[in-house]
RODO-2510 file (C-alpha; in nm, 4 decimals, decimal comma):
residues 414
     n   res          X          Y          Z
     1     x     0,0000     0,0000     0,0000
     2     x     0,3119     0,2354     0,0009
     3     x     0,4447     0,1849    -0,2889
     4     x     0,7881    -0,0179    -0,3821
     5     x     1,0269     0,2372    -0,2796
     6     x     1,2063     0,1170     0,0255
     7     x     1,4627     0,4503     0,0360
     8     x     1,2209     0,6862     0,1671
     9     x     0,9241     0,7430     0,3215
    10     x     0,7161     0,4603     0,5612
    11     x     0,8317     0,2243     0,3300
    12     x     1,1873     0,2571     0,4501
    13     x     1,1059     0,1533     0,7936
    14     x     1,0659    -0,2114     0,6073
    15     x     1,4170    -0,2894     0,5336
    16     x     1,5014    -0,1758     0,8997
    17     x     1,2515    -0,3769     1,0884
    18     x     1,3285    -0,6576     0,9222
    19     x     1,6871    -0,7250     1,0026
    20     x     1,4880    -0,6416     1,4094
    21     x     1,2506    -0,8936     1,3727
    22     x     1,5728    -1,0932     1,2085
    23     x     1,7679    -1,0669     1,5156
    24     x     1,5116    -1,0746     1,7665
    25     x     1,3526    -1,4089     1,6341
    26     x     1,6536    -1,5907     1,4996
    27     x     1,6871    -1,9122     1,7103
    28     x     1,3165    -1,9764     1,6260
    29     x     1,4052    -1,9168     1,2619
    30     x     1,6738    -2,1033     1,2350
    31     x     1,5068    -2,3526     1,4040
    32     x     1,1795    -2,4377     1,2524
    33     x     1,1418    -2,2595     0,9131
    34     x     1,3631    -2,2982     0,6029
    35     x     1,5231    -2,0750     0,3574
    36     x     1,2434    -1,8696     0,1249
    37     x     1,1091    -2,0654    -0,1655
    38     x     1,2689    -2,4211    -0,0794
    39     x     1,0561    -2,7205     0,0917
    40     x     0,7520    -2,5689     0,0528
    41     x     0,5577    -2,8862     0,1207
    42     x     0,7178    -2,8645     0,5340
    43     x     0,6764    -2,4823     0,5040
    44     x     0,3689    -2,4617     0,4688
    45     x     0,2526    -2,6936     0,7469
    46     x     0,5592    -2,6128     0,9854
    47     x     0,6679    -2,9742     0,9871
    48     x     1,0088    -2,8710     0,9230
    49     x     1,2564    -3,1516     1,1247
    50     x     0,9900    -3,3936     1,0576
    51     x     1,0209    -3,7573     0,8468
    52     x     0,6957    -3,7514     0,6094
    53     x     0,4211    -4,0334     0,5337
    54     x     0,2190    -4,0103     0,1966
    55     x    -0,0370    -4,3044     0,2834
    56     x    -0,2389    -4,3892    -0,0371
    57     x    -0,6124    -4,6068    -0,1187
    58     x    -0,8309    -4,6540    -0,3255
    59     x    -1,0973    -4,3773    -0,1521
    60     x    -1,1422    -4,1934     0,1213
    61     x    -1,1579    -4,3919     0,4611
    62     x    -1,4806    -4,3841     0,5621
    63     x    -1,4428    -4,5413     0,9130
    64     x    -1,8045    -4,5496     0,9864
    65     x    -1,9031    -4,7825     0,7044
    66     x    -1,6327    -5,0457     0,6558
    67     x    -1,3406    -5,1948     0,8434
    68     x    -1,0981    -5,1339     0,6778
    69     x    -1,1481    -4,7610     0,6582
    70     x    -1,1261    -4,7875     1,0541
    71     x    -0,8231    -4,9517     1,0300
    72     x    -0,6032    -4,6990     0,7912
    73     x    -0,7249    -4,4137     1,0493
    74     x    -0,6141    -4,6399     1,3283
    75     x    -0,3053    -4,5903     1,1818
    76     x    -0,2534    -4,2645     1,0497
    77     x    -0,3540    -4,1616     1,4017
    78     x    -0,0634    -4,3148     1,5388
    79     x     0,1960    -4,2282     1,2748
    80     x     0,1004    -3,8557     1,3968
    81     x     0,1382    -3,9474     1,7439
    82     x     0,4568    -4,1100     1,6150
    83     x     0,6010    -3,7686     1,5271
    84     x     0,5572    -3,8058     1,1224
    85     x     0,3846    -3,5867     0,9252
    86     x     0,1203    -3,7826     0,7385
    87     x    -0,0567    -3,6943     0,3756
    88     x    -0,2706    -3,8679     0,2214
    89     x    -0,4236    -3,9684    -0,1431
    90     x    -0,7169    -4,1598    -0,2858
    91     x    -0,6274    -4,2874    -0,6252
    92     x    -0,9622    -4,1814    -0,7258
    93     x    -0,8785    -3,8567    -0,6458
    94     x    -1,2766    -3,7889    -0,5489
    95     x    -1,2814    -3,5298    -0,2904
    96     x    -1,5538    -3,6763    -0,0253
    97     x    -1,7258    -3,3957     0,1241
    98     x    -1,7467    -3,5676     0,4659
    99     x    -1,4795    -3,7614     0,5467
   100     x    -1,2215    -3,5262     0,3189
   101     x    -1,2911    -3,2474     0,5914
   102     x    -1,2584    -3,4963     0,8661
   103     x    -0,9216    -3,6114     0,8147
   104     x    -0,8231    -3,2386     0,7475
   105     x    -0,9785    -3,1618     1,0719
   106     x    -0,6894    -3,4278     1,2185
   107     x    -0,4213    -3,1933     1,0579
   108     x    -0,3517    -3,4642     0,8138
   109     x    -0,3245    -3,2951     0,4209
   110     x    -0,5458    -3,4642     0,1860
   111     x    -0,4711    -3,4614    -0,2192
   112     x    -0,7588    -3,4724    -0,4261
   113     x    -0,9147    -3,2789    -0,8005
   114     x    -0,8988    -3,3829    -1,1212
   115     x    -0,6048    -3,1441    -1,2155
   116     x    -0,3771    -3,3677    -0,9554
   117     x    -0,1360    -3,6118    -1,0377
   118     x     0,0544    -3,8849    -0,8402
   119     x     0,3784    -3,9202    -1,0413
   120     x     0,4021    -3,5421    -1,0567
   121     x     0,3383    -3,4771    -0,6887
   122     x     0,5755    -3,7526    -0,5863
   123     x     0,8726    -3,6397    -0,8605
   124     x     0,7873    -3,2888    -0,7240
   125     x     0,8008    -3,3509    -0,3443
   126     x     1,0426    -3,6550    -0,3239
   127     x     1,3414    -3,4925    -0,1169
   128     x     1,1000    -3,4795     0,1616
   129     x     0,9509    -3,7998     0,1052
   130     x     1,0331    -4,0643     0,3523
   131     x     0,7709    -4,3210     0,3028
   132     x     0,4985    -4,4398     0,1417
   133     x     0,2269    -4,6753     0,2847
   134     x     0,0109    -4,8065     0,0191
   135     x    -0,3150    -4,9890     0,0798
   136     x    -0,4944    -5,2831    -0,0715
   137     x    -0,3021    -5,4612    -0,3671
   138     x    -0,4782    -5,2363    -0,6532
   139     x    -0,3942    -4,9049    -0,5619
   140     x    -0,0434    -5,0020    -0,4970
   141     x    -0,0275    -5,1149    -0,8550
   142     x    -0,1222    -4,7756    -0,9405
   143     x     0,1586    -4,6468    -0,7405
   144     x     0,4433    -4,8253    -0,7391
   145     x     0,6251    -4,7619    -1,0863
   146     x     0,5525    -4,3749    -0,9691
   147     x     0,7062    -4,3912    -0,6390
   148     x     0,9939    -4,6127    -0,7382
   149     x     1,0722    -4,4083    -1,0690
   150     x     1,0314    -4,0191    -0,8754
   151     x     1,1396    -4,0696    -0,4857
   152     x     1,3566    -4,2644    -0,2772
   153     x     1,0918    -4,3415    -0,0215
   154     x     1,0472    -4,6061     0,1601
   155     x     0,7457    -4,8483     0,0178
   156     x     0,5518    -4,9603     0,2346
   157     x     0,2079    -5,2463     0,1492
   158     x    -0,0746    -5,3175     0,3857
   159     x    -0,2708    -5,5888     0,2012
   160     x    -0,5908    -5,5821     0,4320
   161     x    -0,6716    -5,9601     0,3662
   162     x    -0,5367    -6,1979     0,0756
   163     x    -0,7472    -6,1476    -0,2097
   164     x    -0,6692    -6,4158    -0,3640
   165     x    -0,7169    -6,6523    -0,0596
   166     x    -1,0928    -6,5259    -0,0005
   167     x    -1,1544    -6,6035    -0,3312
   168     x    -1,0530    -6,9232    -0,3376
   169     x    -1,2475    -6,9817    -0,0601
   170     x    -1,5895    -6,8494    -0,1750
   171     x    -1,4968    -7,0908    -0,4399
   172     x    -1,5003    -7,3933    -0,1896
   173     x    -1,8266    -7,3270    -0,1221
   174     x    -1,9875    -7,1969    -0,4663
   175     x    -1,8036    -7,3996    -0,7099
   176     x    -1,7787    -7,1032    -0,9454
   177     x    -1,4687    -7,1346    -1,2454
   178     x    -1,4611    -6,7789    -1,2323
   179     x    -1,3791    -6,7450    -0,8911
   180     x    -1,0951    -6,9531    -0,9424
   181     x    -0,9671    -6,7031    -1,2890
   182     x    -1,0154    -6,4071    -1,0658
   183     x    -0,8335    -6,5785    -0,7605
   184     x    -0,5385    -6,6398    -0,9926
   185     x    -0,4723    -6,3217    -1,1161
   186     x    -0,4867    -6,1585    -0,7553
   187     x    -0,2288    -6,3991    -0,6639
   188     x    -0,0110    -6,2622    -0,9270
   189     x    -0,0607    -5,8737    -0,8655
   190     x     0,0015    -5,9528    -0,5080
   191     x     0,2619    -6,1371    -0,5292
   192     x     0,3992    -5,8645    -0,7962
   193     x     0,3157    -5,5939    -0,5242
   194     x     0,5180    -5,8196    -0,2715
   195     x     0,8206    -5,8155    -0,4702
   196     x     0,7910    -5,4438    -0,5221
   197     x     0,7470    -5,3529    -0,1839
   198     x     1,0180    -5,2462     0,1140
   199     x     0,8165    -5,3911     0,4062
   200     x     0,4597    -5,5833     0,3764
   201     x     0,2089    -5,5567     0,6644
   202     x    -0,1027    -5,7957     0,6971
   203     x    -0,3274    -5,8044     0,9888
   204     x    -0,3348    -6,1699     1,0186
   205     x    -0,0420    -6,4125     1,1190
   206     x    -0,1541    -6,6531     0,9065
   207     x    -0,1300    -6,4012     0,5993
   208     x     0,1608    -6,2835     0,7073
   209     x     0,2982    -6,6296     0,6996
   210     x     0,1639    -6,6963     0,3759
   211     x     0,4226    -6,4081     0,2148
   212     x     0,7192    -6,5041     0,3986
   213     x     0,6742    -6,8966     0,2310
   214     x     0,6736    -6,7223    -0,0809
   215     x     0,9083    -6,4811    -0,0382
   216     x     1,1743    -6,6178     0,2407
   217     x     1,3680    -6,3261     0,2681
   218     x     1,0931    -6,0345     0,2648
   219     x     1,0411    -5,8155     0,5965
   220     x     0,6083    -5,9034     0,6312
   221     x     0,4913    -5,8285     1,0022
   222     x     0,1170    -5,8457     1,1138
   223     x    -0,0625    -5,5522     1,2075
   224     x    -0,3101    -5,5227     1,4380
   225     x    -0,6561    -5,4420     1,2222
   226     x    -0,7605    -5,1869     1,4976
   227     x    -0,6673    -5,0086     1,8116
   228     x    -0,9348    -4,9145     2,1143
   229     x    -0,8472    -4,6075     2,2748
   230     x    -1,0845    -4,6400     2,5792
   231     x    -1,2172    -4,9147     2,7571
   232     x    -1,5816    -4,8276     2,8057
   233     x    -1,7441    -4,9902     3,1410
   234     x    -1,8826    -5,2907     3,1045
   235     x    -2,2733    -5,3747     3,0434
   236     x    -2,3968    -5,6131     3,2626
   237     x    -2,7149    -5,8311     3,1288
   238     x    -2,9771    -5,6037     3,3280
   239     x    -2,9303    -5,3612     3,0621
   240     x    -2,9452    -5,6164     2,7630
   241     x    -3,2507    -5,7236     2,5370
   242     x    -3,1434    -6,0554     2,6220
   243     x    -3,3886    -6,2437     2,3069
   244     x    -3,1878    -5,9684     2,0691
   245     x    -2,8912    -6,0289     1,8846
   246     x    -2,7244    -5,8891     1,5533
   247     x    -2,4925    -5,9461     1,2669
   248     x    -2,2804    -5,6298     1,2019
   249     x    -2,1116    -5,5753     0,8639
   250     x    -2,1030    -5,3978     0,5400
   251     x    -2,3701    -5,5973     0,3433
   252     x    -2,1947    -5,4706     0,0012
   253     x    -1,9192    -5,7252     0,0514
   254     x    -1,9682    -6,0922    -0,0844
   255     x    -1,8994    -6,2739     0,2539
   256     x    -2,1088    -6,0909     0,4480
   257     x    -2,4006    -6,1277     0,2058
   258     x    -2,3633    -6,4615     0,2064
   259     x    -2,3296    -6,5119     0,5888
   260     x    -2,6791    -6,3031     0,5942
   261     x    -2,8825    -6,5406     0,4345
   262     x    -2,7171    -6,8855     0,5709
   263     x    -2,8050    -6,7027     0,9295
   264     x    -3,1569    -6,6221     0,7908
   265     x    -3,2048    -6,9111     0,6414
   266     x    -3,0189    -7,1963     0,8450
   267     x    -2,9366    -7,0266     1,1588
   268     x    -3,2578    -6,8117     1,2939
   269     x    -3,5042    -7,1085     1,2206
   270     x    -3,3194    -7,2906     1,4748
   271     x    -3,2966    -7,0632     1,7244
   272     x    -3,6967    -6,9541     1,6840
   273     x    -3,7512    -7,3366     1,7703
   274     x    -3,6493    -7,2453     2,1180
   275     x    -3,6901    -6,9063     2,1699
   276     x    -4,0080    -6,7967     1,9196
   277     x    -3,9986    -6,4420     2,0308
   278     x    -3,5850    -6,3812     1,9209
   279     x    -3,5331    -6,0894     1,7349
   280     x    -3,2449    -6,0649     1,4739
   281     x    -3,0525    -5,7286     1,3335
   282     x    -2,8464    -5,6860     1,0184
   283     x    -2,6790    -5,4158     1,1399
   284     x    -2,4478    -5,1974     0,8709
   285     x    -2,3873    -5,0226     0,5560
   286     x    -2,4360    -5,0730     0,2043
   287     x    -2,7409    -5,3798     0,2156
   288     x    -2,7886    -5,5338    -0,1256
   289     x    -3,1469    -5,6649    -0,2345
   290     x    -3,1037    -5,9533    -0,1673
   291     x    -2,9876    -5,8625     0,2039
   292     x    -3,2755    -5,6225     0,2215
   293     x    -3,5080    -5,9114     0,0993
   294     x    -3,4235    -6,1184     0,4383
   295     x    -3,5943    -5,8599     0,6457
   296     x    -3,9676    -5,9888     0,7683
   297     x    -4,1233    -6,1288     1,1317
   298     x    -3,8112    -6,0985     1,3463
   299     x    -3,5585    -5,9287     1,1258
   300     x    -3,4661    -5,6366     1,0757
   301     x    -3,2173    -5,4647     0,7999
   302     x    -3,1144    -5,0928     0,9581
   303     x    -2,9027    -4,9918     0,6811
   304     x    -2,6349    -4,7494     0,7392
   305     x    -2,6172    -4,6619     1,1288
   306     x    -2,3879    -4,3838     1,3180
   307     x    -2,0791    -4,4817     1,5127
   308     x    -2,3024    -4,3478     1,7891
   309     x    -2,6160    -4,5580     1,7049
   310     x    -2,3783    -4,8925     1,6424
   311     x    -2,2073    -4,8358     1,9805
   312     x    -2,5872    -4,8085     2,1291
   313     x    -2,6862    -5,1410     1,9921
   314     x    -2,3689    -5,2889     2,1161
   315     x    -2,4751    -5,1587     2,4689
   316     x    -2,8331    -5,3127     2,4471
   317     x    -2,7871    -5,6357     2,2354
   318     x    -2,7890    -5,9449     2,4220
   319     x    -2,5452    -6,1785     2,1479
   320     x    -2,3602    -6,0900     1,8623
   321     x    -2,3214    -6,3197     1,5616
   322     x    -2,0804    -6,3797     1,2812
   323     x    -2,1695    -6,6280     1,0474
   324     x    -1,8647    -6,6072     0,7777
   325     x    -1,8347    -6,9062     0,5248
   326     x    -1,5620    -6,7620     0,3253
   327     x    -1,3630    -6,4697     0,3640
   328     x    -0,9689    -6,3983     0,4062
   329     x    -0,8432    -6,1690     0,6355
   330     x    -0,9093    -6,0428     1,0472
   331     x    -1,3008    -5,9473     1,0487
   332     x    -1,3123    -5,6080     1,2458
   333     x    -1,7117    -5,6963     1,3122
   334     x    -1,5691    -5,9866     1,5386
   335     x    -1,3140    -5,7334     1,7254
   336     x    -1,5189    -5,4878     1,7887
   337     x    -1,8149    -5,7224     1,9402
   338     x    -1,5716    -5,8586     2,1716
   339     x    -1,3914    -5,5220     2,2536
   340     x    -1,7220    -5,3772     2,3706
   341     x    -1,8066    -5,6891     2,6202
   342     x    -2,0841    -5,8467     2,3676
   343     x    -2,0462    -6,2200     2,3877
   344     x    -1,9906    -6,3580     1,9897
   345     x    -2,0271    -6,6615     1,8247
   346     x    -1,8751    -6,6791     1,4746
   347     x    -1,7651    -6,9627     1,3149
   348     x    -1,3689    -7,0659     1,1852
   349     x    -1,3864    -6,8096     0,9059
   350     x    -1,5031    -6,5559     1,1577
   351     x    -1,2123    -6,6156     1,3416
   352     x    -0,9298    -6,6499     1,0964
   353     x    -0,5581    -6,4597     1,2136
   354     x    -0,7187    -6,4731     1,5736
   355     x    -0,5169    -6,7536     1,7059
   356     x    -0,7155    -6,9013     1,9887
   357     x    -1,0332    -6,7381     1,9798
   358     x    -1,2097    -7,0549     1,9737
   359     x    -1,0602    -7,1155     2,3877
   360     x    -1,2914    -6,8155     2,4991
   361     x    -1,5876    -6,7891     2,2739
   362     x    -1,8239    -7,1028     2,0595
   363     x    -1,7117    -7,1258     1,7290
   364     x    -1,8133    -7,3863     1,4927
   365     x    -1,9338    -7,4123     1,1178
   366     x    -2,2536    -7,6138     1,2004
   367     x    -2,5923    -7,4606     1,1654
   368     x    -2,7316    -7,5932     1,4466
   369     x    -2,4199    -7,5990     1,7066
   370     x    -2,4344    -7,2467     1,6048
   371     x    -2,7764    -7,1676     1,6805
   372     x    -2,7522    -7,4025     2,0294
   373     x    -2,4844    -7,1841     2,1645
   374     x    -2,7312    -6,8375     2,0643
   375     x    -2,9724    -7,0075     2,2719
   376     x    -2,7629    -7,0887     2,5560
   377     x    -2,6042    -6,7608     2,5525
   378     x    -2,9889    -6,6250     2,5644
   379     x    -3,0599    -6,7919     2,8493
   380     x    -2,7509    -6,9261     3,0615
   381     x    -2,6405    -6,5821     3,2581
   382     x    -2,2304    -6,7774     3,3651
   383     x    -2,2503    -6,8693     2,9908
   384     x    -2,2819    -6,4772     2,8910
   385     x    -2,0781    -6,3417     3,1654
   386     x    -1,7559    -6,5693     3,1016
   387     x    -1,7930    -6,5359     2,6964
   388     x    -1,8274    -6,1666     2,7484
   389     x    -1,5517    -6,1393     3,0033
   390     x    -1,2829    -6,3491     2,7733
   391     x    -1,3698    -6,1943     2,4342
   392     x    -1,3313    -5,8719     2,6184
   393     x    -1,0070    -5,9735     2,7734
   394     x    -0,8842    -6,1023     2,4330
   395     x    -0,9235    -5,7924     2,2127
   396     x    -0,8336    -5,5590     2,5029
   397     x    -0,4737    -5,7682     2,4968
   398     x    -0,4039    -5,7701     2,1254
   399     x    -0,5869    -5,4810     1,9801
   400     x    -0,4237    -5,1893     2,1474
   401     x    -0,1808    -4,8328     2,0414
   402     x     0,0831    -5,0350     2,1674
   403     x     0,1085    -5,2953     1,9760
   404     x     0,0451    -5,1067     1,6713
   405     x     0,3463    -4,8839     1,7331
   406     x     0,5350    -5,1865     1,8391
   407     x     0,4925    -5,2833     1,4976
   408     x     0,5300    -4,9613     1,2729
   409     x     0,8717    -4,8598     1,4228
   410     x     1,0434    -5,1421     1,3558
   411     x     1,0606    -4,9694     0,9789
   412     x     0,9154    -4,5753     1,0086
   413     x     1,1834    -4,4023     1,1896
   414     x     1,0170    -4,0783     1,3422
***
């Protein structure tokens, strides 16, 4: 406003106070902010002194609707608490006009538009690019040649569940030849990704197991699928609808259609034998026709619910159920039942990468065992207490920010 001529005038007074502020705010300058026009990435934020994290999917976590949203905000949570500063892309590059502002709200810069692209940003940012932690096995084919070609970062997968291993198993039980063509050619882009990849991270032992067989010498570790920052008290059965119980998923995914209709169909007849006035929930996101169909005299499909809702059922339910016949993977619907104190019955699928589950809570693949232990759970108060007490005590043990960490800095230095 007075012009550009700093040798008279107010305008002189600019070149003068600024070798004052200079002087008077040098150690913090020297500090914490860098030389003009150079890192402008860590200028802009202040994360100057700080290792950075690009973490890239497919979308925008939505950790209200599926699990494994939850779980990649578990964990940029604690890379932040870690000390790193932590971006993140969708490859669809959709801005989400929820969840986009909520993850901005958690300080963590979100890349998004049309005009954006990934090879550019990486090629244009890669001297302060210390990692990258790519999830699920097709946006990390999207990624890879880019980050390998334009950074020096260190590549990091998180596979979620084996692909290829679900399918294979939905094939077990459908018999379909093109399960078996699609389960072959996620083998080989995982395996690809594998090969490509500085450290692997699966949330299942058995997964994790399943990459070092192939690949002796590769650094896989399992990661725990979620993290519980409170405990909440625990609610006793005065509180519960004891002839109530639920299945909570995302009803757009294959397994948990599936393990919808074998509990409507197989399951809930049994149970009605014995207790005629049971009520059953499909609790979650995303229900197909054919889950909506199921709903009639005792069932109910709620569609979407809020973390707040959910958390209210889990407080009033009296059983939770997870009827999985196929599936790969640790099933967050399981953790999270057991986390809040409701007692679970799921079946081996249900429990897969939770290595003695089956010593605390009934699991079996049988219809009817299924259904008996429901029942018993319904009306044997020991029964409920000690299942609810050990599932509790399980997840509580495994599923918590210190194990997570325990695993992440073995290979992200802060």
């Amino acid at each position: 406003s007075h012009g550009t001529d700093t040798g008279s005038g107010v305008k002189a007074h600019q070149e003068i106070n600024q070798k004052k502020f200079r002087e008077r705010w040098a150690a913090v300058l020297d500090a914490q902010h860098l030389p003009p026009g150079e890192q402008l990435l860590h200028a802009r934020d202040r994360t100057a002194g700080r290792k950075t994290i690009l973490v890239v999917d497919r979308y925008m976590p939505q950790p209200d609707i599926d699990a494994g949203s939850r779980s990649i905000v578990c964990i940029m949570r604690e890379l932040q608490a870690m000390g790193l500063a932590v971006k993140f892309c969708p490859t669809s590059l959709w801005r989400d006009p929820i969840y986009t502002r909520q993850l901005q709200q958690e300080g963590i810069e979100v890349f998004y538009g049309e005009d954006y692209d990934f090879a550019d940003w990486v090629h244009q940012f890669a001297d302060i690019l210390d990692y990258v932690f790519v999830n699920r096995p097709e946006a990390a084919q999207e990624c890879l040649k880019a980050v390998r070609a334009n950074s020096r970062a260190k590549l990091l997968f998180y596979g979620h569940d084996l692909h290829y291993l679900r399918l294979q198993s939905q094939y077990e039980l459908t018999r379909d030849e093109d399960l078996l063509r699609e389960a072959a050619k996620f083998k080989a882009l995982e395996e690809s990704v594998w090969r490509a990849s500085d450290v692997i991270y699966y949330p299942s032992a058995s997964e994790t197991a399943a990459v070092q067989a192939l690949l002796p010498h590769a650094r896989a570790h399992t990661l725990p699928l979620f993290v519980f920052d409170e405990q909440e008290p625990a609610v006793g059965l005065a509180a519960r609808q004891r002839q109530q119980f639920a299945f909570v998923a995302g009803f757009g995914h294959a397994p948990n259609i599936d393990a919808a209709v074998w509990l409507v169909r197989e399951i809930l007849p049994r149970v009605k034998e014995r207790v005629p006035d049971v009520q059953l929930l499909l609790v979650g996101s995303k229900p197909t026709d054919e889950v909506k169909a199921l709903a009639g005299p005792g069932v109910q499909v709620t569609g979407y619910v809020s973390d707040e809702a959910l958390l209210a059922y889990y407080r009033s339910l009296g059983v939770a159920v997870a009827p999985m016949r196929f599936g790969a993977g640790v099933k967050g619907k399981v953790i999270e039942a057991l986390h809040h104190g409701l007692p679970l019955v799921t079946t081996s699928v249900g429990m897969q990468g939770l290595e003695g589950l089956d010593q605390v809570i009934p699991v079996s693949d049988d219809a009817q065992v299924i259904a008996d232990a429901i029942v018993r759970l319904m009306q044997d108060d020991d029964f409920w207490r000690a299942v609810a007490r050990g599932g509790r005590e399980y997840a509580d043990a495994r599923f918590s920010r210190a194990a997570l960490r325990q695993v992440l800095s073995q290979d992200i230095a802060r």
